[in-house]
N, CA, C and O atoms as a Tinker XYZ file with bonds, in Angstrom:
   392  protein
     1  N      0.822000   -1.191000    0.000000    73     2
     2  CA     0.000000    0.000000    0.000000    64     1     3
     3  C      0.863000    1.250000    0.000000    63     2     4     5
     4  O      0.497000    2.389000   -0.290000    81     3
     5  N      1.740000    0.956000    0.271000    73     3     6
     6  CA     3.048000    2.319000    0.339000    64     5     7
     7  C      3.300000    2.815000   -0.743000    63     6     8     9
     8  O      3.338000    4.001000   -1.069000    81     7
     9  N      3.510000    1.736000   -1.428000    73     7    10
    10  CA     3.996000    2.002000   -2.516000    64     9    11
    11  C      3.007000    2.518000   -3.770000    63    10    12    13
    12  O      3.546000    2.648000   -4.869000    81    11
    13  N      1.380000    2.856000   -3.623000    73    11    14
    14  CA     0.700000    2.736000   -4.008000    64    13    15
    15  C      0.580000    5.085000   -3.027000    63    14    16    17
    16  O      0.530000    6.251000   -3.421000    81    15
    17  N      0.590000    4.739000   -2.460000    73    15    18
    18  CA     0.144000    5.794000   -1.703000    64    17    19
    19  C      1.388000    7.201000   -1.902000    63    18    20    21
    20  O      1.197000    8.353000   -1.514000    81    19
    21  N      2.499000    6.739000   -2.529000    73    19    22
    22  CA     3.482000    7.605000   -3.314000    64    21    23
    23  C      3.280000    8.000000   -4.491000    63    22    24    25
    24  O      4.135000    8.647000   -5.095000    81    23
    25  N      1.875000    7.612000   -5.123000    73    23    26
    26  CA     2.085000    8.041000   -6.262000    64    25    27
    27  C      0.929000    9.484000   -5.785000    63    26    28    29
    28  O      0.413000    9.760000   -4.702000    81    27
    29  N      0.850000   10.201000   -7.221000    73    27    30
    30  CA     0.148000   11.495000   -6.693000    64    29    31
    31  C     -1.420000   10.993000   -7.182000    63    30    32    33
    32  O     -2.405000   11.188000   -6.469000    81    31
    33  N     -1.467000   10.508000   -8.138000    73    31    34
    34  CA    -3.059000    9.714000   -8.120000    64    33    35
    35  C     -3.986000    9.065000   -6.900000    63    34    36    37
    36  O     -5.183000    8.797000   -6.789000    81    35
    37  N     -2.962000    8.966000   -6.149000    73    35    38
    38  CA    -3.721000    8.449000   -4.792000    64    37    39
    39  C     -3.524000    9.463000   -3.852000    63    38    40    41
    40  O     -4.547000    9.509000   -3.169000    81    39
    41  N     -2.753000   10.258000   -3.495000    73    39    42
    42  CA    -2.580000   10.948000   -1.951000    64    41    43
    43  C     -3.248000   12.459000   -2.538000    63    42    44    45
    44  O     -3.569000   13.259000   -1.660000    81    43
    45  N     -3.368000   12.685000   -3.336000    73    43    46
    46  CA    -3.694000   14.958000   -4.108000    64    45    47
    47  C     -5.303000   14.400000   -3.751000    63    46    48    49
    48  O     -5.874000   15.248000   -3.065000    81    47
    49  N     -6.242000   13.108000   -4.059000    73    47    50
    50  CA    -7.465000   13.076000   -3.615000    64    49    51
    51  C     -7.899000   13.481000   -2.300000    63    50    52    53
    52  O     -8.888000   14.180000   -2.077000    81    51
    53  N     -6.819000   12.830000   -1.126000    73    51    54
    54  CA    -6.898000   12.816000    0.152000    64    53    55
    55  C     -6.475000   14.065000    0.565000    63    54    56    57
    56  O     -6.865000   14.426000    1.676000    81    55
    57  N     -5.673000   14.905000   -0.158000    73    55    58
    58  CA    -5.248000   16.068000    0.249000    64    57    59
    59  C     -6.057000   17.295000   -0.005000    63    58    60    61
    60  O     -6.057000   18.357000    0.618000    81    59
    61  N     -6.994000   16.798000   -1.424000    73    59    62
    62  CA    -7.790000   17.829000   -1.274000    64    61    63
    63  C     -9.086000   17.956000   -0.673000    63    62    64    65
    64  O     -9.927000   18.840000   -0.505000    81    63
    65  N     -8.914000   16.624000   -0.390000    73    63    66
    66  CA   -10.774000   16.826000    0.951000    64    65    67
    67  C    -10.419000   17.318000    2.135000    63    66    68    69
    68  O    -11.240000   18.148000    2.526000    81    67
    69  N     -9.119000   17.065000    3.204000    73    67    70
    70  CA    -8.616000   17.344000    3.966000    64    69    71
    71  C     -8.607000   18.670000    4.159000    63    70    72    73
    72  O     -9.017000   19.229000    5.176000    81    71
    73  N     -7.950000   19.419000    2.796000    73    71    74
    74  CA    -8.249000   20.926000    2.485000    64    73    75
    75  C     -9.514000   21.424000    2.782000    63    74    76    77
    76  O     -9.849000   22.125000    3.737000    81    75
    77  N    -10.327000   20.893000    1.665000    73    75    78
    78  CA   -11.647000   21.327000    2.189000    64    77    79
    79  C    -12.378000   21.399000    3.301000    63    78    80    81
    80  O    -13.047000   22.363000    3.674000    81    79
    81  N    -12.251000   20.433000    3.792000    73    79    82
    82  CA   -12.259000   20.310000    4.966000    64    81    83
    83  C    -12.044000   21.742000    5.885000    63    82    84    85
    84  O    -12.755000   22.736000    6.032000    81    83
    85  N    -10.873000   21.396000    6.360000    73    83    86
    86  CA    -9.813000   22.450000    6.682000    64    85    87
    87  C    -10.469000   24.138000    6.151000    63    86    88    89
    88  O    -10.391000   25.135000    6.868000    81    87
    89  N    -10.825000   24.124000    5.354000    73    87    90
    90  CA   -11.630000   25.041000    4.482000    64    89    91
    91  C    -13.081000   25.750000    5.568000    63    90    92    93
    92  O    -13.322000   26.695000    6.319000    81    91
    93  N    -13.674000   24.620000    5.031000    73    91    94
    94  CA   -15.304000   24.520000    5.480000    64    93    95
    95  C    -15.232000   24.447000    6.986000    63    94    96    97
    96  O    -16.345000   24.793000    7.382000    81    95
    97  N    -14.398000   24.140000    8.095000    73    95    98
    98  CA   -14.418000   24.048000    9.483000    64    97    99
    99  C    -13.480000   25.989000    9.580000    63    98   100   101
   100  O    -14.015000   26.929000   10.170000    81    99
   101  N    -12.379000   26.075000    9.003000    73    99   102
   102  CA   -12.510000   27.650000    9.455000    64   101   103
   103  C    -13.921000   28.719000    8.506000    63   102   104   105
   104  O    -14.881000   29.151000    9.144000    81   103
   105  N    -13.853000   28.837000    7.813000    73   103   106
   106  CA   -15.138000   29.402000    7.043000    64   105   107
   107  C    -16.363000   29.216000    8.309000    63   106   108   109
   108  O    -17.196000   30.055000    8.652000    81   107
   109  N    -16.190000   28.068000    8.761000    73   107   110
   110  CA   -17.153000   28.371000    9.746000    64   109   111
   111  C    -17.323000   28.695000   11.253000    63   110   112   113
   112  O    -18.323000   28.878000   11.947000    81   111
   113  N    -15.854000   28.700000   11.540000    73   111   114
   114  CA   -15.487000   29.286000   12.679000    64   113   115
   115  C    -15.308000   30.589000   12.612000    63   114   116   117
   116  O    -15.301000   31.213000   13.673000    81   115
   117  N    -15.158000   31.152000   11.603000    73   115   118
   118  CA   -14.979000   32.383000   11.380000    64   117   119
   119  C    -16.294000   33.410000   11.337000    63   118   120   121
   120  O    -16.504000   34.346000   12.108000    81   119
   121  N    -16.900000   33.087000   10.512000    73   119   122
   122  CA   -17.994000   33.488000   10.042000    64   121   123
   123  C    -19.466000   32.963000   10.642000    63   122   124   125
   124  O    -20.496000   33.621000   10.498000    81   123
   125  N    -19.405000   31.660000   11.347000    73   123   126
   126  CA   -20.525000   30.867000   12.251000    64   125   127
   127  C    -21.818000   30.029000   11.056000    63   126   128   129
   128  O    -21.732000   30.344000    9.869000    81   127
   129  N    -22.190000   29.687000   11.199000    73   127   130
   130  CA   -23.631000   29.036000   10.103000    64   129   131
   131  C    -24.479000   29.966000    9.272000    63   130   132   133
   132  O    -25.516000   30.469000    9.705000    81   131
   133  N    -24.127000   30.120000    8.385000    73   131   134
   134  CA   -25.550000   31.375000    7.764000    64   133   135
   135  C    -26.716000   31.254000    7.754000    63   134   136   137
   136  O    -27.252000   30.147000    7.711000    81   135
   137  N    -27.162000   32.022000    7.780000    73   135   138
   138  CA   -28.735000   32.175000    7.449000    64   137   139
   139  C    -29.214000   32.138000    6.206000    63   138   140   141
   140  O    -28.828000   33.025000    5.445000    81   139
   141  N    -30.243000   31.028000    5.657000    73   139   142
   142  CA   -30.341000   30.711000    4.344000    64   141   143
   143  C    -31.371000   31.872000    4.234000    63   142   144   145
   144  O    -32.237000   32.237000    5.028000    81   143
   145  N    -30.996000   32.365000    2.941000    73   143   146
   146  CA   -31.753000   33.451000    1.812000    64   145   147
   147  C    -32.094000   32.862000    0.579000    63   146   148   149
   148  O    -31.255000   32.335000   -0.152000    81   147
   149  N    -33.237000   32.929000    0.335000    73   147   150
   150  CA   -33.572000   32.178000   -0.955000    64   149   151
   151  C    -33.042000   33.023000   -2.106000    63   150   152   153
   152  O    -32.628000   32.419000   -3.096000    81   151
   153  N    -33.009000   34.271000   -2.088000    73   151   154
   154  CA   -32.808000   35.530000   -3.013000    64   153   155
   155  C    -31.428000   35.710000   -3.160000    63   154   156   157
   156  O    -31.057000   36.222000   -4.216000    81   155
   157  N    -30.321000   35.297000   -2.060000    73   155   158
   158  CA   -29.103000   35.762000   -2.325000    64   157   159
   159  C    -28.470000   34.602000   -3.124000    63   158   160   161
   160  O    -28.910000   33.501000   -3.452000    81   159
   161  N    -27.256000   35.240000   -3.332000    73   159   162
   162  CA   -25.915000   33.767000   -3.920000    64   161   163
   163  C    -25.498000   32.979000   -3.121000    63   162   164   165
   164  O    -25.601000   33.205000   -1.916000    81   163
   165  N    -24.938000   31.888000   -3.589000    73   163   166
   166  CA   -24.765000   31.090000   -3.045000    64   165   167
   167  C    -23.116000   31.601000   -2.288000    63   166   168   169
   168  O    -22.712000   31.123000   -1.229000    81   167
   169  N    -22.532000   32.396000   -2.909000    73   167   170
   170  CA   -21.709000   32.608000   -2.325000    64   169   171
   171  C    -19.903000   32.275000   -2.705000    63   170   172   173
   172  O    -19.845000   31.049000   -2.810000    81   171
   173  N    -19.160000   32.584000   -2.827000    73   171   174
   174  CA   -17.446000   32.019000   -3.202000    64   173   175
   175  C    -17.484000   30.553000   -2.555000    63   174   176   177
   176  O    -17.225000   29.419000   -2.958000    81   175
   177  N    -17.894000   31.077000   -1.458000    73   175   178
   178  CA   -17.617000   29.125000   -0.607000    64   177   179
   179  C    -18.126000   28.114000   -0.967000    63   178   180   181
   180  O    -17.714000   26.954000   -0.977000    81   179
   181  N    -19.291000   28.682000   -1.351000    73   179   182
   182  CA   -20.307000   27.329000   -1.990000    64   181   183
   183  C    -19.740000   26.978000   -3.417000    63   182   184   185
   184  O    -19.530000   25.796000   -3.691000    81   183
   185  N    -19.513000   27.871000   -4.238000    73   183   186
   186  CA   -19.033000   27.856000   -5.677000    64   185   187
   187  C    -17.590000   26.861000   -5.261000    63   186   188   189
   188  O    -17.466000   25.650000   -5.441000    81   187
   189  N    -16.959000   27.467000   -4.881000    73   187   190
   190  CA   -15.175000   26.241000   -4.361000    64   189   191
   191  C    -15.677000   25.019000   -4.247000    63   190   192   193
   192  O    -15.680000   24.208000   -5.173000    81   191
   193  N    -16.222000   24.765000   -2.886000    73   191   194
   194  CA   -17.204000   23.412000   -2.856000    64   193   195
   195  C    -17.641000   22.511000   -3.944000    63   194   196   197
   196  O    -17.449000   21.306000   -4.107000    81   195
   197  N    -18.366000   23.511000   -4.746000    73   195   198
   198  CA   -18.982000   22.468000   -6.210000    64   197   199
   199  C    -18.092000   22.207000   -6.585000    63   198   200   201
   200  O    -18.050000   20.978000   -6.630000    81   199
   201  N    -16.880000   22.798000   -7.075000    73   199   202
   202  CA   -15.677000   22.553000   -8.397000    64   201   203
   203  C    -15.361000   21.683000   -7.307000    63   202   204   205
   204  O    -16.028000   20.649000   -7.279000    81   203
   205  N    -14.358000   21.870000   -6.238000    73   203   206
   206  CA   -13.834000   20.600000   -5.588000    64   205   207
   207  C    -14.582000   19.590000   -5.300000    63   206   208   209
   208  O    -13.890000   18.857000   -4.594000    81   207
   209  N    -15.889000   19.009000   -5.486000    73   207   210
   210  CA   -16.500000   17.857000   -5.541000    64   209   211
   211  C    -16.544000   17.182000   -7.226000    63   210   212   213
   212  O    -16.371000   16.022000   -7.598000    81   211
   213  N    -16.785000   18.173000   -7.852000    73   211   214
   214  CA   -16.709000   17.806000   -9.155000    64   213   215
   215  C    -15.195000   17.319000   -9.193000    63   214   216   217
   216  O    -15.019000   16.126000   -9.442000    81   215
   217  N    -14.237000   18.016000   -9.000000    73   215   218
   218  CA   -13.137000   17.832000   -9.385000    64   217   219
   219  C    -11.761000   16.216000   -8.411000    63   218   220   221
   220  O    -10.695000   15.611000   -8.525000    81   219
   221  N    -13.268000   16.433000   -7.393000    73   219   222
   222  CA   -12.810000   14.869000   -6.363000    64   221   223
   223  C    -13.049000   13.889000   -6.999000    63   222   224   225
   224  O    -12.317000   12.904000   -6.908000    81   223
   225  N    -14.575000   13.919000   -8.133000    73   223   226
   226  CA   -15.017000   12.970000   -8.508000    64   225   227
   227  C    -14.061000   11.875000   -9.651000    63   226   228   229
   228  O    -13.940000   10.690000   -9.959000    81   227
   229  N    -13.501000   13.318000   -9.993000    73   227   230
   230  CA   -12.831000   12.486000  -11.189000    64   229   231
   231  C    -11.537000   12.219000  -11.222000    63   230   232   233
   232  O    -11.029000   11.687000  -12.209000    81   231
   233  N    -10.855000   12.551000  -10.166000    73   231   234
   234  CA    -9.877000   11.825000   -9.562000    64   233   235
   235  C     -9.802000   10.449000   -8.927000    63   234   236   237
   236  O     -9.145000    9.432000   -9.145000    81   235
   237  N    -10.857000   10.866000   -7.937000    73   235   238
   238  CA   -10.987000    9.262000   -7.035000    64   237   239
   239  C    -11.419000    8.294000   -8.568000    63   238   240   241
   240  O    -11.029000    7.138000   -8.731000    81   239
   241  N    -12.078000    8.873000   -9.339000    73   239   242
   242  CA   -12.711000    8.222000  -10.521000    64   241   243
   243  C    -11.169000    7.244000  -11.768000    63   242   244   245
   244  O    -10.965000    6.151000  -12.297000    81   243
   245  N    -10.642000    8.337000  -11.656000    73   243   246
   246  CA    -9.270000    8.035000  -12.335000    64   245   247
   247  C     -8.173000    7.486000  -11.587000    63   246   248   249
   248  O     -7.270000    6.945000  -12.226000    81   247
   249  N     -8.110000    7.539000  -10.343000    73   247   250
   250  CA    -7.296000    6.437000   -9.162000    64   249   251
   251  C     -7.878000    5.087000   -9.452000    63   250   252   253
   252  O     -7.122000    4.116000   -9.411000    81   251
   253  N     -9.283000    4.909000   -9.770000    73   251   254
   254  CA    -9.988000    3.890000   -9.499000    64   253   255
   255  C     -9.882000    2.583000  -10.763000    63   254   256   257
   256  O     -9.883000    1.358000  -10.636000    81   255
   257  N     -9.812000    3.284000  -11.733000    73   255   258
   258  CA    -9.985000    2.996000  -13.321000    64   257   259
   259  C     -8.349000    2.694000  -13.332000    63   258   260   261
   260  O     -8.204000    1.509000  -13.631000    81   259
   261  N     -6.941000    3.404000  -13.092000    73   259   262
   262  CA    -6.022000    2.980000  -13.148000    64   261   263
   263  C     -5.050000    2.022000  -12.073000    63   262   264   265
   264  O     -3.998000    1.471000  -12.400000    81   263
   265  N     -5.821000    1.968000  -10.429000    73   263   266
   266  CA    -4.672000    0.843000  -10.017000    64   265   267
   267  C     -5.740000    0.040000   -9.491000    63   266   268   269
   268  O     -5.372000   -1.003000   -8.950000    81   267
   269  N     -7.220000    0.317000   -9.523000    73   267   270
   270  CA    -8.027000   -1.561000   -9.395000    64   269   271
   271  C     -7.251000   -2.781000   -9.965000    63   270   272   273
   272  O     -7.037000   -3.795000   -9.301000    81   271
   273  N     -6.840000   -2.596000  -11.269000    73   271   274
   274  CA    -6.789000   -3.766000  -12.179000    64   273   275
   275  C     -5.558000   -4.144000  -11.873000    63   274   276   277
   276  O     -5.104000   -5.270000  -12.080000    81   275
   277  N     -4.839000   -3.002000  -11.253000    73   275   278
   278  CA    -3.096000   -3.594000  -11.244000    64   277   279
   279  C     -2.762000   -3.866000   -9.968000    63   278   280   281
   280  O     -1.931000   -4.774000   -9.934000    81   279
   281  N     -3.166000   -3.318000   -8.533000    73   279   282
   282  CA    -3.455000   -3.746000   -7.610000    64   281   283
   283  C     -4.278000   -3.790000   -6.856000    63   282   284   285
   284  O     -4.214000   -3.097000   -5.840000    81   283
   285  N     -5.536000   -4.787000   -7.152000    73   283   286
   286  CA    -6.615000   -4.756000   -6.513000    64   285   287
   287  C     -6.506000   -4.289000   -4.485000    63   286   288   289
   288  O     -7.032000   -3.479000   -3.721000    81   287
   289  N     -5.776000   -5.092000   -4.435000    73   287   290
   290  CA    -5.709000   -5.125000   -2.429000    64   289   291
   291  C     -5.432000   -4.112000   -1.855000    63   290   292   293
   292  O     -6.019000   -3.866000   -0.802000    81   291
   293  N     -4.307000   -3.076000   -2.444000    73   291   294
   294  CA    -3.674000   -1.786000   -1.511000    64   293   295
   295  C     -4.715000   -0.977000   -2.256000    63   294   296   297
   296  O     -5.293000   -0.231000   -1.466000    81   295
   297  N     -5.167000   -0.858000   -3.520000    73   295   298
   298  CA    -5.342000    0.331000   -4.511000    64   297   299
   299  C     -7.600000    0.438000   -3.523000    63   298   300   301
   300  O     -8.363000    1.390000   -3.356000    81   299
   301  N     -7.682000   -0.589000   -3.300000    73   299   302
   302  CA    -8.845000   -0.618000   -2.595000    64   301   303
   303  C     -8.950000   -0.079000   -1.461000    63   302   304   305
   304  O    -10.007000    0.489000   -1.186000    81   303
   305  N     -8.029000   -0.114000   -0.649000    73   303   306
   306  CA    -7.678000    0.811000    1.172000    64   305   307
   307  C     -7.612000    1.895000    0.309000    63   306   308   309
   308  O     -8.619000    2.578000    0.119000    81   307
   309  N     -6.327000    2.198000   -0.361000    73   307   310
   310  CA    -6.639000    3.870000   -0.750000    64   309   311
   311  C     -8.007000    4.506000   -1.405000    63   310   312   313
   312  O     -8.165000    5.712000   -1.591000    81   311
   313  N     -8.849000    3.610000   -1.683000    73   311   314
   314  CA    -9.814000    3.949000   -2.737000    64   313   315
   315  C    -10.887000    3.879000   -0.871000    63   314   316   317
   316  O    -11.424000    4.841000   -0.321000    81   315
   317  N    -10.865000    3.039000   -0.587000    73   315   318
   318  CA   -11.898000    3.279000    0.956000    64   317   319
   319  C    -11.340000    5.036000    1.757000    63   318   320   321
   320  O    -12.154000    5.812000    2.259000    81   319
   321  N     -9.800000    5.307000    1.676000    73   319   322
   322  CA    -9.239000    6.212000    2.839000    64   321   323
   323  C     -9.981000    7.511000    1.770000    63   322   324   325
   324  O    -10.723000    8.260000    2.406000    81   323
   325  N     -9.857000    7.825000    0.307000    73   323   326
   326  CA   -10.145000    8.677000   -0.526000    64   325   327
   327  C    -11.329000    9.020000   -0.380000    63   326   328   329
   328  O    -11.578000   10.226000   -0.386000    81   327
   329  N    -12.560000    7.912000   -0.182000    73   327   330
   330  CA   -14.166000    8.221000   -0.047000    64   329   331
   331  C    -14.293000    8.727000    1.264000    63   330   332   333
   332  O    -14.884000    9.783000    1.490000    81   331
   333  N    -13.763000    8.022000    2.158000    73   331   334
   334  CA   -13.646000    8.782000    3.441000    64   333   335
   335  C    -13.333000    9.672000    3.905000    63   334   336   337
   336  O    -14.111000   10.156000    4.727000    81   335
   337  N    -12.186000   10.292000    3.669000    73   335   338
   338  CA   -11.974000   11.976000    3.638000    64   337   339
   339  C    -13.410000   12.686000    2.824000    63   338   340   341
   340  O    -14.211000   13.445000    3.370000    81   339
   341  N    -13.462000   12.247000    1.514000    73   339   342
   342  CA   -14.407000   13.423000    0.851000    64   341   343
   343  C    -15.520000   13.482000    1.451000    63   342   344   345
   344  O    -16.061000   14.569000    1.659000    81   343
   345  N    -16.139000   12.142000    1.894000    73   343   346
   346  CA   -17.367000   12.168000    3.050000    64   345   347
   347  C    -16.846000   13.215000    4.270000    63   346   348   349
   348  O    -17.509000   14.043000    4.895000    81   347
   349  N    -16.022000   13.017000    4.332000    73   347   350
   350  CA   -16.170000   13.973000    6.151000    64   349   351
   351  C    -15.708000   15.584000    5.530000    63   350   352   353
   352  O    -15.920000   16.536000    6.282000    81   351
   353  N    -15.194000   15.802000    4.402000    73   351   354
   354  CA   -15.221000   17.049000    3.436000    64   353   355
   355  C    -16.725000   17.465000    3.484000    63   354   356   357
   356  O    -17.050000   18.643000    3.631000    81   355
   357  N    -17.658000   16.420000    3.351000    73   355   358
   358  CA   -19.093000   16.633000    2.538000    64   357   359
   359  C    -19.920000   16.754000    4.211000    63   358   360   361
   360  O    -21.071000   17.151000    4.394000    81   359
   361  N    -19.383000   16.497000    4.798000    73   359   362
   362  CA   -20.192000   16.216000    6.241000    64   361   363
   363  C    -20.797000   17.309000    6.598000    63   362   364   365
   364  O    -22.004000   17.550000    6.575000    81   363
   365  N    -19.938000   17.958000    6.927000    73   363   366
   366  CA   -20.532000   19.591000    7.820000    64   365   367
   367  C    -21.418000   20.487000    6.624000    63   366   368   369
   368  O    -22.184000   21.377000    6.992000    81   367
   369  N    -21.293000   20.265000    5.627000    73   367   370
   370  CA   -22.246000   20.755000    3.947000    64   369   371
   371  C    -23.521000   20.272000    4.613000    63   370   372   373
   372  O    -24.351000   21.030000    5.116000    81   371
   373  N    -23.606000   19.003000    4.576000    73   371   374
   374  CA   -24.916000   18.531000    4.806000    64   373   375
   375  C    -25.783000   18.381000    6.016000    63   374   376   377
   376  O    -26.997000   18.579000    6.046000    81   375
   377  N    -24.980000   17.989000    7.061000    73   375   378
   378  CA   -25.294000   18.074000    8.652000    64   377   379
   379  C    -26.147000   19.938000    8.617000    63   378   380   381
   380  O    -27.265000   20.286000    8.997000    81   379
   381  N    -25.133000   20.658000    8.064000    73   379   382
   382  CA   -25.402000   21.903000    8.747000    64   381   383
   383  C    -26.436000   22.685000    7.345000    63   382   384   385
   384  O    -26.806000   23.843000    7.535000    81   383
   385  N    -26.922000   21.834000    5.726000    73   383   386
   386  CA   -27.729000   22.447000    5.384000    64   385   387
   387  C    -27.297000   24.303000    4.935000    63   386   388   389
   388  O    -27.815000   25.419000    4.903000    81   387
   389  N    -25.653000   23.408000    4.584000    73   387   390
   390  CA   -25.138000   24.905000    3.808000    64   389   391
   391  C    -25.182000   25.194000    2.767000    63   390   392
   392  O    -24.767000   26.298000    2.415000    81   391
């Protein structure tokens, strides 16, 4: 799995939910939960959010498509640790109805 977890196809996924993460927990320490407006924008934060989910997708998507076939056993932990970060990326989005 080490050797699997050096390449940048596997660890830039994990690094960028972590970010987000990291992101979305100060954004909201800073600023606290908003108040939804049906009339206003969604906002810079929300816009980042979309592209970095879009842009998780097709990474974890392209990790997935290139080391399943060549190493099923490690390339699967990284492919479980990758969904798992972006879930807890996606967590406080949805818990908190941002």
């Amino acid at each position: 799995m080490s050797l699997i977890l050096k390449r940048p196809s596997a660890w830039v996924p994990i690094a960028l939910s972590l970010a987000m993460l990291a992101f979305i927990l100060i954004l909201l320490g800073v600023y606290g939960v908003p108040t939804p407006d049906p009339n206003a924008d969604e906002g810079t934060a929300a816009h980042l959010f979309q592209l970095w989910l879009v842009l998780e997708i097709f990474l974890v998507a392209f990790f997935a498509i290139k080391w399943l076939p060549r190493a099923p056993g490690p390339a699967f932990l990284v492919l479980v640790v990758q969904i798992a970060a972006a879930l807890a990326a996606c967590a406080p989005v949805f818990l908190l109805h941002l």
